[in-house]
C-alpha positions, 0 to 999 in steps of 0.5 A, spaced: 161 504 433 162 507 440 169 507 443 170 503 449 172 506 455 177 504 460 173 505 467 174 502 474 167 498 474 165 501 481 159 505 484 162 511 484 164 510 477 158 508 475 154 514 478 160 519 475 158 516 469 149 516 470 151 523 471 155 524 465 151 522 460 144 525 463 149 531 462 151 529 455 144 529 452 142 535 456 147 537 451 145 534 446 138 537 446 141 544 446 145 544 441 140 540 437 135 546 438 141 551 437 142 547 430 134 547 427 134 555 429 140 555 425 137 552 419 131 556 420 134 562 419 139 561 415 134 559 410 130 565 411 137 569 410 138 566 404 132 567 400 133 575 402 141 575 399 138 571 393 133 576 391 138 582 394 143 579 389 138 580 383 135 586 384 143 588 384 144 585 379 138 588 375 141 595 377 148 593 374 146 591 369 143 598 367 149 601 370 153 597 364 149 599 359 148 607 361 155 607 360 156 603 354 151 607 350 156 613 354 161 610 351 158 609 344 157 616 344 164 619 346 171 619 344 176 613 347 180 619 349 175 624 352 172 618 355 179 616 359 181 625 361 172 624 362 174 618 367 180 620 370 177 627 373 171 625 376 173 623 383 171 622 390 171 619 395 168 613 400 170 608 407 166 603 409 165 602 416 164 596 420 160 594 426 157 587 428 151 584 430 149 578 434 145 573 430 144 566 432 150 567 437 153 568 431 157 576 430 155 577 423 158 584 420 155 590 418 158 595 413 156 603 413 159 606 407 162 613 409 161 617 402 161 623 400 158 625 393 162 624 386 165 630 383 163 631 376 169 636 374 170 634 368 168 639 362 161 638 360 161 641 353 166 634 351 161 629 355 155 627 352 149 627 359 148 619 359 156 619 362 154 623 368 148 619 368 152 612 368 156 615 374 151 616 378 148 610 377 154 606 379 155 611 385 148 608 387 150 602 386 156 601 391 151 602 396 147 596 395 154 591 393 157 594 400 150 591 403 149 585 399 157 583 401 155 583 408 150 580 407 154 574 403 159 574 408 153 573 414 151 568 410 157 564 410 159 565 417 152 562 419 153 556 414 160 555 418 157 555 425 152 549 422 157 545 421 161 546 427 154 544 431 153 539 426 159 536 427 159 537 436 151 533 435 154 528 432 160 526 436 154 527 442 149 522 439 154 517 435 160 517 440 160 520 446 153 518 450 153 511 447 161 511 449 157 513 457 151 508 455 156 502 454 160 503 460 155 504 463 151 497 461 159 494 462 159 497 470 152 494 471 154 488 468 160 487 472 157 489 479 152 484 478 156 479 476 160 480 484 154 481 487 151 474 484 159 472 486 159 474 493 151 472 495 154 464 492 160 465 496 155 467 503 151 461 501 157 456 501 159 459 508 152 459 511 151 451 508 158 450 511 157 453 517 150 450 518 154 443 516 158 444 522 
């Protein structure tokens, strides 16, 4: 239920108030149409990360395996001086774009190529097979992480303009509307009032 508002019941506050509310559903129509396209979007960019999501996982799911059947063939501790002298390194860059007037993150990888510098006489082949599938692999989890985040960033924007359509349509315009009919209400009581009160002298003076 609306809250009542405390206002002088005069014209000028009526019309403050006319103008107000016309204002408030203005508003309320923006930010309705804000909140669909939102939804709109946000259902198509979810579809698009759930099936970014799956094809990363499919891709890892091969990258494990390489690496267990490269495990499988090498020696625990060949694996471990293996691992320790393979090296290289990588950044992530980020950058923002505007997407429904919310600032979704872009991730740019800064890679240079992993070093295979261990012996390769001590290694079996699918160990740099494993590697260069992982190192593929770090490109696709750094997009679907900017991704996600967008994602989620999208959902909190929805929710905050869900949030300020409701305070709109369930507490802010009928609170106007309701002052409004109060106003009315209240003038047209005076004006009945003072029209008695004029007829009453007319009928005196008329008498006199």
């Amino acid at each position: 239920m609306a809250k009542a508002l405390n206002v002088n019941p005069n014209r000028m506050e009526l019309s403050r108030l006319k103008k107000r509310v016309l204002t408030a559903k203005r508003g309320h129509k923006l930010l309705k149409d804000k909140q669909d396209a939102l939804i709109k979007e946000f259902m198509r960019k979810a579809r698009d990360v759930k099936r970014l999501r799956e094809e990363v996982e499919e891709e890892l799911a091969v990258c494990f395996q390489s690496f267990q059947l490269a495990r499988a063939q090498t020696l625990p501790s060949m694996m471990e001086q293996a691992l320790l002298m393979a090296g290289g390194e990588t950044g992530v860059a980020t950058s923002y774009r505007n997407v429904m007037s919310v600032s979704v993150p872009q991730f740019t990888m800064k890679e240079r190529p992993i070093k295979l510098s261990y012996g390769l006489g001590s290694s079996p082949g699918s160990l740099d097979v494993a590697l260069e599938r992982f190192s593929g692999v770090i490109k696709r989890l750094v997009e679907l992480a900017a991704e996600e985040k967008g994602l989620k960033l999208m959902s909190l924007e929805i929710e905050r303009t869900r949030r300020r359509v409701n305070a709109l349509e369930h507490v802010m315009i009928p609170s106007f509307t309701e002052a409004i009919r109060n106003i009315s209400m209240k003038l047209e009581e005076n004006e009945r009032s003072t029209l008695s009160r004029l007829m009453v002298v007319k009928e005196i003076v008329r008498s006199h």
